[in-house]
NULONU-509134 format. One record per residue (C-alpha): residue in one letter; z, y, x. Coordinates in steps of 0.05 Angstrom, whole numbers, padded with zeros to 5 digits, always signed. Example, Ala and Ser with C-alpha at 12.3 -4.5 7.8 and 13.67 -1.06 7.14 Angstrom:
2
A+00156-00090+00246;S+00143-00021+00273;
***
This chain:
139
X-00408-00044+00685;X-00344-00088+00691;X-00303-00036+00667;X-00345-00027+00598;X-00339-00104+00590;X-00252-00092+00593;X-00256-00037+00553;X-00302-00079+00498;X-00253-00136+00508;X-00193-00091+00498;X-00224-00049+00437;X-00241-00118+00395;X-00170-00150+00425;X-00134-00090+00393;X-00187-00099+00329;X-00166-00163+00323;X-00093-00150+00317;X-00089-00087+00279;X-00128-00118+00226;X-00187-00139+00232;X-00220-00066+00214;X-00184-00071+00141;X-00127-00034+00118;X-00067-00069+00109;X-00004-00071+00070;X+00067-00080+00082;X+00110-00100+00025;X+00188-00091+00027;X+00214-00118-00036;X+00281-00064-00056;X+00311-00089-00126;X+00313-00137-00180;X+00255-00126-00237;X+00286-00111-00304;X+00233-00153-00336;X+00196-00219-00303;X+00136-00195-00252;X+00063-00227-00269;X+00003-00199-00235;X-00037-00152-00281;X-00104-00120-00263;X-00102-00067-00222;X-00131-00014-00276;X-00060-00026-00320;X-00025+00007-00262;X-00019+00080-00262;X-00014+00111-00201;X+00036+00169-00196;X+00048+00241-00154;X+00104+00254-00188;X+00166+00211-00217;X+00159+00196-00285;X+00203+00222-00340;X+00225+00151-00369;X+00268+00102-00343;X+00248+00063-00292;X+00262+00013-00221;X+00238+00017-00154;X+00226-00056-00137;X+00185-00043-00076;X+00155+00002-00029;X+00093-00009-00009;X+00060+00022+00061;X-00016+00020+00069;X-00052+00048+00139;X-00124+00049+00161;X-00149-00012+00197;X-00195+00006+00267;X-00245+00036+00218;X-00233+00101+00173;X-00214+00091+00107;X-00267+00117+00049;X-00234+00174+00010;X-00189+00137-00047;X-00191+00069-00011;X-00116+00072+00016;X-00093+00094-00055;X-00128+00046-00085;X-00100-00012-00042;X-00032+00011-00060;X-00051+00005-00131;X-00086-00056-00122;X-00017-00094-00083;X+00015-00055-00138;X-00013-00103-00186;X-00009-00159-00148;X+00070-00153-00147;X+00059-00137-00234;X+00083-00054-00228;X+00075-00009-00272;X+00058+00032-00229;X+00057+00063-00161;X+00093+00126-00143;X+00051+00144-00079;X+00070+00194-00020;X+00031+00216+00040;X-00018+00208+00080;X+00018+00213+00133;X-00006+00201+00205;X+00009+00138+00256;X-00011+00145+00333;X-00018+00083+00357;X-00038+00070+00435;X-00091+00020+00442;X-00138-00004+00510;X-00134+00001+00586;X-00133+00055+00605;X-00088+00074+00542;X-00119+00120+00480;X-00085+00149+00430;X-00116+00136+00354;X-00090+00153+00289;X-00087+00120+00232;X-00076+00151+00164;X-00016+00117+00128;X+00007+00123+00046;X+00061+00098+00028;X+00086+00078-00054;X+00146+00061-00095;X+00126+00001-00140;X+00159+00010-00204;X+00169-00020-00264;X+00190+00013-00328;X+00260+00000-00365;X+00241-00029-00431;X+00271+00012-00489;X+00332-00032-00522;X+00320-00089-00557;X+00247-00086-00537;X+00219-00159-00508;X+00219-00160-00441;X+00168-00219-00430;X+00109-00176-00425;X+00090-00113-00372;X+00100-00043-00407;X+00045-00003-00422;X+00026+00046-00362;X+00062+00109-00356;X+00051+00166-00407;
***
């Protein structure tokens, strides 16, 4: 019975500090936005498969992984597009999923977590276009 007690302590430890059951986000900012960045609602940000055909800059990539609890279908993408439009993208050129084995309790178990990762982009507004304001979303 001690043994189920360490292994309860070391599952909500490792809960704890992967997350708290959530997925999470990192950000790694990558360039300078050709226009100011505001916030926008998520809905305003496309998300993408494919690069678009017009011009456009990379000014972060965002990685999003499962927290201790599977992710719904959609809920990873939707984070990305969600920090997306936190950072004011246009939108978010997503790759993956991908897999990440992580080793969590005593004795050790391997779990994996399913991991997208994005390019948050903003478009290049045509010349002499104001550049106050986020672009439309991607054709």
């Amino acid at each position: 019975m001690a043994l189920s007690v360490i292994h309860f302590v070391t599952l909500l430890a490792c809960s704890l500090l992967l997350g708290c059951g959530g997925a999470t986000t990192h950000v790694e900012l990558t360039a300078k936005s050709p226009r100011p960045l505001r916030p926008v609602p998520p809905d305003r940000v496309s998300v993408l498969r494919t690069a678009p055909t017009v011009p456009y800059v990379e000014v972060a990539i965002l990685r999003t992984r499962e927290g201790t609890f599977p992710a719904k279908p959609g809920e990873l993408i939707e984070k990305l597009r969600a920090d997306a439009a936190k950072i004011g993208c246009d939108a978010v050129l997503v790759r993956g999923p991908t897999n990440e084995v992580t080793w969590i309790g005593n004795p050790p178990a391997a779990v994996a977590f399913e991991v997208y990762s994005g390019n948050c982009i903003v478009f290049v507004p045509p010349a002499g276009a104001s550049s106050g304001e986020n672009a439309p979303a991607a054709p």
